[in-house]
ZAFIDREN-742142 format. One line per field, with one value per residue (C-alpha): residue number from 1; residue in three letters; x, y, z. Coordinates in nm, 4 decimals. Layout:
nr [NUM,...]
rest [ALA,...]
X [X,...]
Y [Y,...]
Z [Z,...]
end
This chain:
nr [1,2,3,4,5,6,7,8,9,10,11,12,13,14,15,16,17,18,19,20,21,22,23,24,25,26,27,28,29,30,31,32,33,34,35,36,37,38,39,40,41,42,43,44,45,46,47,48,49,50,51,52,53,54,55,56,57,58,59,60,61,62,63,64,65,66,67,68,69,70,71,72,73,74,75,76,77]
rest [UNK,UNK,UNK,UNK,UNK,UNK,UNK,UNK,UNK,UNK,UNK,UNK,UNK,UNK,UNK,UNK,UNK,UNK,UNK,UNK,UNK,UNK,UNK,UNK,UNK,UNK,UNK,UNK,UNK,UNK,UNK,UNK,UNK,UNK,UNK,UNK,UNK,UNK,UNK,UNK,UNK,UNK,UNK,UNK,UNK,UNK,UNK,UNK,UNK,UNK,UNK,UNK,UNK,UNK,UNK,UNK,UNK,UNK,UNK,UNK,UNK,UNK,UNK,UNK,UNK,UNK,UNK,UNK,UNK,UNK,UNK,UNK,UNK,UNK,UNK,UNK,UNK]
X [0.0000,0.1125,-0.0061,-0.0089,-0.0421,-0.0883,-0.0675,-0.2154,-0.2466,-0.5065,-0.6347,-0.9457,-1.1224,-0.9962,-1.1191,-1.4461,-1.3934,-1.1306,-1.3710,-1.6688,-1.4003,-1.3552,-1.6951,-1.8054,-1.4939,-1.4493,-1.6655,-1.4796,-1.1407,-1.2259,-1.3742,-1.0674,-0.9067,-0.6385,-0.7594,-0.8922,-0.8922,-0.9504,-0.9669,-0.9664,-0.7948,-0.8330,-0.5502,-0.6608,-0.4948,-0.4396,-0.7985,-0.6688,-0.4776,-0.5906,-0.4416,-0.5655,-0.4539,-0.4806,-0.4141,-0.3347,-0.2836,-0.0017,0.2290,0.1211,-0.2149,-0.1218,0.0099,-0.2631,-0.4978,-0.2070,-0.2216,-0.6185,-0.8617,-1.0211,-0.6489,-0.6315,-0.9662,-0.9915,-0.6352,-0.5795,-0.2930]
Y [0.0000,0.3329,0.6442,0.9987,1.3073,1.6621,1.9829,2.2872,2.6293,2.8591,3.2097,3.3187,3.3305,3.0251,2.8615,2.7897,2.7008,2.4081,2.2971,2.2784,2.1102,1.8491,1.8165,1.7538,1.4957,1.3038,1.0370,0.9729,1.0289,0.7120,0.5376,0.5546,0.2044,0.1353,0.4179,0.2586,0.5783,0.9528,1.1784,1.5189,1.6770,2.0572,2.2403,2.3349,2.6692,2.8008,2.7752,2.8176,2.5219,2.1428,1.7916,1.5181,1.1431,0.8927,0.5189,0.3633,-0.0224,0.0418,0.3490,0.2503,0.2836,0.6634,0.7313,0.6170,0.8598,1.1932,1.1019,1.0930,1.3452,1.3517,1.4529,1.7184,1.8287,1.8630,2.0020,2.2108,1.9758]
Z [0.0000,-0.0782,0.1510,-0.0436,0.1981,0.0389,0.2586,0.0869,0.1659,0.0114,0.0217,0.2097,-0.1570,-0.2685,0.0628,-0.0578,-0.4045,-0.3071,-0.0664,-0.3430,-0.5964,-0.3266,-0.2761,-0.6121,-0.6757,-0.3574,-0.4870,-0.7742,-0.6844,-0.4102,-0.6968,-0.8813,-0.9289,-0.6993,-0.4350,-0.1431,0.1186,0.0618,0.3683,0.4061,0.6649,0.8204,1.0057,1.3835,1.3956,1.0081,0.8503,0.5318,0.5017,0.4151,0.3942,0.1419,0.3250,0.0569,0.0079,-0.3155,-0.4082,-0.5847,-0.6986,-1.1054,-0.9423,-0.8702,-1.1487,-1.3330,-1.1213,-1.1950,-1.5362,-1.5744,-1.6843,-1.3430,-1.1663,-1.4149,-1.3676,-0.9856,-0.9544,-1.2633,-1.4164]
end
């Protein structure tokens, strides 16, 4: 198993919109083959910061998922 932890930092505008990306995509991105975990994590003391916790199968199993049109979609790659 591979574990995948992102730490992001927004804006107070972009806040919101992240959130609603995540939202709308959360059911996917845990339907992706290989992913069998999504969380998504909130910093206690900087509100504009967030952690995705992830487990994958396998790393070709993430790769798959950066190289999709979903990845690109929800993240802007």
């Amino acid at each position: 198993m591979l574990i995948r932890v992102v730490r992001m930092h927004f804006t107070e505008a972009g806040v919101e919109e992240f959130l609603q990306i995540f939202k709308d995509n959360k059911t996917a991105i845990r339907n992706f083959p290989g992913c069998t975990h999504l969380q998504l994590l909130t910093d206690t003391e900087d509100p504009y910061c967030y952690t995705t916790l992830s487990h994958w199968e396998k790393e070709s199993d993430l790769e798959a998922y950066r190289k999709s049109e979903l990845f690109g979609s929800v993240w802007g790659g």
